[in-house]
C-alpha positions as CSV (number, residue, x, y, z in Angstrom):
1,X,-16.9,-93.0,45.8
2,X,-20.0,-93.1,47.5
3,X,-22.4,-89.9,47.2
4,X,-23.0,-88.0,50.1
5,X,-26.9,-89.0,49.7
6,X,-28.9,-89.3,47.7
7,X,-30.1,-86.2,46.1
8,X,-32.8,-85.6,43.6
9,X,-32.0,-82.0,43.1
10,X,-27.8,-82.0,43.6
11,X,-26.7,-78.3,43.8
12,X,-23.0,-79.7,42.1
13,X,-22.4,-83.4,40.7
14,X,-19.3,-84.4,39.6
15,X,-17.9,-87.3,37.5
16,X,-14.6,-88.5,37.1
17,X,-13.2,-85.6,37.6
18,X,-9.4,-85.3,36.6
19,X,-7.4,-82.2,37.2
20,X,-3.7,-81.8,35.9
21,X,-1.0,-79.4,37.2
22,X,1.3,-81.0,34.2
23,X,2.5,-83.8,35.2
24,X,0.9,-83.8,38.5
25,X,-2.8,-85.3,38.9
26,X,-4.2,-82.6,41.9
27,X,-7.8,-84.5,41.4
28,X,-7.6,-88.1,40.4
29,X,-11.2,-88.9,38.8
30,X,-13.3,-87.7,41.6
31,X,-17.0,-88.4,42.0
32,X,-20.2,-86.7,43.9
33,X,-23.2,-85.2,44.1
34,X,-23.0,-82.7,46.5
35,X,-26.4,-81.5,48.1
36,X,-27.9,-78.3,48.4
37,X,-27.4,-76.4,51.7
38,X,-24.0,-75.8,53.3
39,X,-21.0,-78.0,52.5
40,X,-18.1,-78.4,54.3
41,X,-14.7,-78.9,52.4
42,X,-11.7,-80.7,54.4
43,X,-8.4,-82.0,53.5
44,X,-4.8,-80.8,54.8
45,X,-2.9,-78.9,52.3
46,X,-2.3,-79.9,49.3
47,X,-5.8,-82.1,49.2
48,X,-7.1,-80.6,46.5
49,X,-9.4,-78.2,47.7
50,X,-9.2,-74.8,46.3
51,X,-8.1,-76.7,42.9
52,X,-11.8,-78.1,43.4
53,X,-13.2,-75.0,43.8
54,X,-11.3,-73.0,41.0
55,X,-12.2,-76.2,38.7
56,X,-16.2,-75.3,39.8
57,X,-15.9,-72.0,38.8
58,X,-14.5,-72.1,35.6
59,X,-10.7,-71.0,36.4
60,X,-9.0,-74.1,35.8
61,X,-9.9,-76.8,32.9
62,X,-10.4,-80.2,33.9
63,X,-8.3,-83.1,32.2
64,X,-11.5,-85.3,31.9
65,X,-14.8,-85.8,33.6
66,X,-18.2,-83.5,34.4
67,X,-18.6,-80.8,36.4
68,X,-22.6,-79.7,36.3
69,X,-23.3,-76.4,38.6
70,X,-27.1,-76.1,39.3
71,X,-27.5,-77.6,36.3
72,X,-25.6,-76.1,34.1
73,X,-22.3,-77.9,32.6
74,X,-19.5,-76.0,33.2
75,X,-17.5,-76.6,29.8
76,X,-20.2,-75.0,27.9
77,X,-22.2,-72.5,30.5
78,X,-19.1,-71.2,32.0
79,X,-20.7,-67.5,32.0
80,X,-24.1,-68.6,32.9
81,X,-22.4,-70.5,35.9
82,X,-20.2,-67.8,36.9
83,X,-23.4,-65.0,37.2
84,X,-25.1,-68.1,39.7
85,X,-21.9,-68.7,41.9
86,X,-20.6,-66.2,44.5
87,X,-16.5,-66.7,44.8
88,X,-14.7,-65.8,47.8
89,X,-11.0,-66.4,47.3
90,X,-8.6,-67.1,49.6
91,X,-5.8,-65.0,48.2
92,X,-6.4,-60.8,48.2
93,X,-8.4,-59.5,45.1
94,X,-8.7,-55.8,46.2
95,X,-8.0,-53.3,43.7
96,X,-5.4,-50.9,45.1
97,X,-6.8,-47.2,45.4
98,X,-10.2,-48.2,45.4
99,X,-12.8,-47.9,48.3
100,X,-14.6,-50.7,49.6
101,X,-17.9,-49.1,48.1
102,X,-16.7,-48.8,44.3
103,X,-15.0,-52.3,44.7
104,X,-18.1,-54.0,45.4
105,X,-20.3,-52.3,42.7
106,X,-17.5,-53.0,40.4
107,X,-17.7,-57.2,41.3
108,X,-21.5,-56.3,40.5
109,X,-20.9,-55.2,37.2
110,X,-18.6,-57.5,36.5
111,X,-21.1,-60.7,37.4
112,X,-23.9,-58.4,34.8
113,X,-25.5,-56.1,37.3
114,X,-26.6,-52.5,35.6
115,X,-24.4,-50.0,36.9
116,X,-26.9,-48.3,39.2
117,X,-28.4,-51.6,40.7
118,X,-24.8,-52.6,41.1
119,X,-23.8,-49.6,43.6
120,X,-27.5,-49.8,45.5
121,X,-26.4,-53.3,45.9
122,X,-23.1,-52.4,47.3
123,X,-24.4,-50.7,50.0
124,X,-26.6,-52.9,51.6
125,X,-24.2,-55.2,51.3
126,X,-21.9,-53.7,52.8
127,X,-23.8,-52.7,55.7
128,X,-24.9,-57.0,56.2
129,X,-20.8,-57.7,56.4
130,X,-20.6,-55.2,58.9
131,X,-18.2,-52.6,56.5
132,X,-21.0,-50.0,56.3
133,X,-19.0,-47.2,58.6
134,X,-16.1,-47.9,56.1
135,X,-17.6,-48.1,52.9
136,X,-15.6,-45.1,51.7
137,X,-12.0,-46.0,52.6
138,X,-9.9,-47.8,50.5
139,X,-8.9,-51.6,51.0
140,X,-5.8,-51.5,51.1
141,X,-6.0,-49.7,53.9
142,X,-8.8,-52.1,55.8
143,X,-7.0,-54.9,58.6
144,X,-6.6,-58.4,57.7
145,X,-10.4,-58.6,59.2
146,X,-12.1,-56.0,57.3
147,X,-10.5,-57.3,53.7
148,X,-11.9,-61.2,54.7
149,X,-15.5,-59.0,55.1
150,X,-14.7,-57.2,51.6
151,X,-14.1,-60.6,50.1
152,X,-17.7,-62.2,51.4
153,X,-19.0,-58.7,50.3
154,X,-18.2,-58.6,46.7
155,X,-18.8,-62.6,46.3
156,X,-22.4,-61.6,47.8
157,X,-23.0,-58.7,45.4
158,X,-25.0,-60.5,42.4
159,X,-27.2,-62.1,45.2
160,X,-25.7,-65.7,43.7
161,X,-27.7,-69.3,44.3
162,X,-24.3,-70.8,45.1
163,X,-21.5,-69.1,47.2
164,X,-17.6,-70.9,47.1
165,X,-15.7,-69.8,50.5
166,X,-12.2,-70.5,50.6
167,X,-10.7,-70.2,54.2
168,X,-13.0,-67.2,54.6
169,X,-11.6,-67.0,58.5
170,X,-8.2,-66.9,57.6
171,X,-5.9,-64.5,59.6
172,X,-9.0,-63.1,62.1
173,X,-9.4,-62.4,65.4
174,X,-11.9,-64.9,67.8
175,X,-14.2,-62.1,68.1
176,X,-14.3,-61.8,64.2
177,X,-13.7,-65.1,63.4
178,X,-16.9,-65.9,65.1
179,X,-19.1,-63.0,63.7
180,X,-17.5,-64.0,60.0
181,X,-18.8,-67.3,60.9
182,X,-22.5,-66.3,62.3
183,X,-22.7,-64.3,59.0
184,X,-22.0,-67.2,57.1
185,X,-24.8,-69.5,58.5
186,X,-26.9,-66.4,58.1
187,X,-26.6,-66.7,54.3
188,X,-27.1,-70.7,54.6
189,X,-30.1,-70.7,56.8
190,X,-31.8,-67.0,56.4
191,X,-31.4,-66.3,53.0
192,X,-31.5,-70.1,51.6
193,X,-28.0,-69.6,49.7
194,X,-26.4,-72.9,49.1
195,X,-22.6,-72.8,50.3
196,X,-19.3,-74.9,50.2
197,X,-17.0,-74.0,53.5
198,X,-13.1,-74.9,52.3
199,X,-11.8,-74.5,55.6
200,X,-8.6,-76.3,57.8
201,X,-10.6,-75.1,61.0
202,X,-12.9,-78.0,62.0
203,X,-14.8,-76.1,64.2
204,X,-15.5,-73.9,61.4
205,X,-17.1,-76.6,59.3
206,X,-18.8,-78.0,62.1
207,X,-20.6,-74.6,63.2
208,X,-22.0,-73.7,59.5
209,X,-22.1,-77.0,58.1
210,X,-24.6,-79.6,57.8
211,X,-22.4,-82.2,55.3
212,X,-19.1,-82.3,54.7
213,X,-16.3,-83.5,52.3
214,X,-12.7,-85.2,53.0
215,X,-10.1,-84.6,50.3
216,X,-6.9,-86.2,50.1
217,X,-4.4,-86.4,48.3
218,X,-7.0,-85.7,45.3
219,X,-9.4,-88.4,46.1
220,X,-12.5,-88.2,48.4
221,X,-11.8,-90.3,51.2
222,X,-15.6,-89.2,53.0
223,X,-18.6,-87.7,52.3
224,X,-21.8,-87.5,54.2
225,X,-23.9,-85.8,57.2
226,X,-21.9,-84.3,59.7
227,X,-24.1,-85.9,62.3
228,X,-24.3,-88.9,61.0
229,X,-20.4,-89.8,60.6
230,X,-19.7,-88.9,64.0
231,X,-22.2,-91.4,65.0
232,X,-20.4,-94.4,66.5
233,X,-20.8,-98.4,67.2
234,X,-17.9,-97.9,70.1
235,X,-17.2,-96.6,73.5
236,X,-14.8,-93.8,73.4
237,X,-12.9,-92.8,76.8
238,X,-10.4,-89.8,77.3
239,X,-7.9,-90.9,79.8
240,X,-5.4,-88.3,81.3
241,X,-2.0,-90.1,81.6
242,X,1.2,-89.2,83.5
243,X,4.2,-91.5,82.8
244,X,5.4,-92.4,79.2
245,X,2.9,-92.4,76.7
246,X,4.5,-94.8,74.0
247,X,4.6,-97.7,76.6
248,X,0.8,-97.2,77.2
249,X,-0.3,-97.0,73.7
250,X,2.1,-99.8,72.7
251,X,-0.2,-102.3,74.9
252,X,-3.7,-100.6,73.3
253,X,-1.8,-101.4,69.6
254,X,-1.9,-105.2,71.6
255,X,-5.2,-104.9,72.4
256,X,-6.1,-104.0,68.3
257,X,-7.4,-100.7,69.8
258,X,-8.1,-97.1,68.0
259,X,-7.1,-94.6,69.5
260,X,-5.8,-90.7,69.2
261,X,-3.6,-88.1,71.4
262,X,-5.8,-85.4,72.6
263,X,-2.7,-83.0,73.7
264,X,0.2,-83.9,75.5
265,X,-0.8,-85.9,78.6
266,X,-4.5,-87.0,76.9
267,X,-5.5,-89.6,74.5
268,X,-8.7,-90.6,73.2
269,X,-9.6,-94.6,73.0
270,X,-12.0,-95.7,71.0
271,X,-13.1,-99.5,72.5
272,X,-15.9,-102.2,71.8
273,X,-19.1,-101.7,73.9
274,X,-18.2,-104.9,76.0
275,X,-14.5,-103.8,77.0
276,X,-14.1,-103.2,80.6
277,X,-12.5,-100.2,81.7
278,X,-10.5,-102.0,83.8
279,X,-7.8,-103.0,81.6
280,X,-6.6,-99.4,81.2
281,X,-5.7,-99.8,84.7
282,X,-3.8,-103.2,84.3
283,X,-1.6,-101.7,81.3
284,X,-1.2,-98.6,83.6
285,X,-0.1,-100.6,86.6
286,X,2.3,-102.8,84.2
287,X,3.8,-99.6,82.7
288,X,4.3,-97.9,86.0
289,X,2.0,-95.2,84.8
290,X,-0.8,-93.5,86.5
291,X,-4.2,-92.9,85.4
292,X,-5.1,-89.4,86.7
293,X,-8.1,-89.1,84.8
294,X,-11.0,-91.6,82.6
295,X,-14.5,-90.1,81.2
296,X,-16.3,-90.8,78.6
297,X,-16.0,-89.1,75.3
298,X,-17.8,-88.3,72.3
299,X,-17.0,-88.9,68.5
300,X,-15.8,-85.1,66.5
301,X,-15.6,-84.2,63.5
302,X,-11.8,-84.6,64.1
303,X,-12.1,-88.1,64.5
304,X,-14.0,-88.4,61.2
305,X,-11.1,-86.3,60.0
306,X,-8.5,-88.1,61.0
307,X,-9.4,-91.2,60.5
308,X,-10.5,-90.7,56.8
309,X,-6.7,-89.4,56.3
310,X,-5.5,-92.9,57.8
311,X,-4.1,-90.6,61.1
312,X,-5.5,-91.7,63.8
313,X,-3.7,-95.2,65.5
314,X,-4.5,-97.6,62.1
315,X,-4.6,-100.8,64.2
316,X,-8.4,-102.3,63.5
């Protein structure tokens, strides 16, 4: 697989790494060197992805293959990894009858902070996720919200130089949502923490990320600047359509053309730079379809997606 780029300094490099659920391969001999920075993790369900980043941290044993964390290799410095990295799961990991302040302080302790340095810590943490007000209730009784915050909180704790993020949006509000994510490139930028995003959102990835990985299956299928991949050699028109879709992307499968359904009534088409706009109108006339709209588009990080995963419309 190719390397996102080449980096002198990778901040995680990995070699042929295998992961085995029994009989079940969930990474199949993956390789890259992932840069320092924030790093975006995609893949639908089932990709791989919080498998990868359990496997990073030390949870899960990998069949075969490297996995070296800031240098460190993580079959034989699992501790000295695990006191560098910052671990936000996506699953609850709240301690029942426990406020949010002694929770945190606790995680401190637990990655090696003293005990005093550990609950000074908590605080000002606390305050950056925004909990400060609540510091003193218990979890369990925090909304979905507040317990994502709680979660970045206690990962934060040990001030770590790597921070693992899985779905940390999950289950939030738009208002939060957004604020989780301006905290996020906060750490990135601000305070120069490097991060990987697992995230199904997209948008997510694109906000806070500069690079970004495609898992599927338990292979990487694309890696590489966000900016750069959604560069493109084509044209790319969204057309607005009324009349039956299958008929008019049955003639652009003819015409050996890319293309991808936007919503229900819009497609994207992704054409050579001499193609004339024209012939959307002939296949429209010959379908008895209209054309109610035609712009041009721009390449997402959703096309990238897709078309990595073998989604979009396959025909060259």
């Amino acid at each position: 697989m190719e390397l996102i780029h080449t980096e002198e300094n990778p901040v995680i490099t990995l070699e042929a790494l295998k992961v085995n659920y029994g009989k079940t391969e969930a990474l199949k001999g993956i390789e890259c060197r992932i840069p320092r920075g924030a790093v975006g993790l995609l893949g639908p369900n089932g990709a791989g992805k919080s498998t990868l980043l359990k496997t990073m941290i030390g949870f899960i044993e990998p069949a075969s293959g490297t996995v070296d964390i800031l240098g460190h290799d993580i079959q034989r410095k699992k501790l000295t990894i695990r006191q560098k990295i910052g671990y936000m799961p996506e699953d609850e990991c709240y301690f029942p009858g426990m406020n949010a302040v002694s929770f945190t302080a606790y995680a401190g302790e637990l990655a090696g902070m003293p005990a005093v340095d550990a609950m000074q810590r908590a605080h000002e943490v606390l305050f950056y996720v925004g909990l400060g007000e609540a510091r003193y209730r218990d979890v369990e009784t925090y909304s979905k919200g507040m317990k994502q915050r709680i979660k970045l909180a206690q990962a934060l704790i040990h001030d770590p130089e790597l921070l693992l993020l899985d779905e940390p949006t999950d289950g939030m509000d738009p208002k939060g949502r957004q604020e989780m994510l301006d905290l996020i490139k906060d750490i990135s930028s601000r305070k120069d923490i490097n991060l990987i995003l697992s995230s199904h959102l997209l948008p997510d990835v694109e906000y806070v990320c500069e690079n970004v990985i495609v898992l599927s299956e338990g292979n990487i299928v694309k890696t590489g600047r966000i900016s750069d991949l959604k560069q493109d050699d084509r044209q790319i028109y969204a057309l607005k359509i009324k009349g039956e879709m299958e008929n008019f992307t049955r003639h652009l499968n003819r015409l050996q053309l890319k293309w991808t359904i936007l919503r229900g009534d819009r497609l994207k088409v992704f054409v050579p730079m001499d193609f004339s706009t024209q012939k959307f109108f002939r296949i429209a006339a010959e379908e008895n379809i209209q054309i109610r709209n035609l712009e041009p588009a721009a390449q997402t990080l959703e096309d990238v997606f897709l078309e990595a995963l073998g989604e979009k419309n396959a025909h060259p």
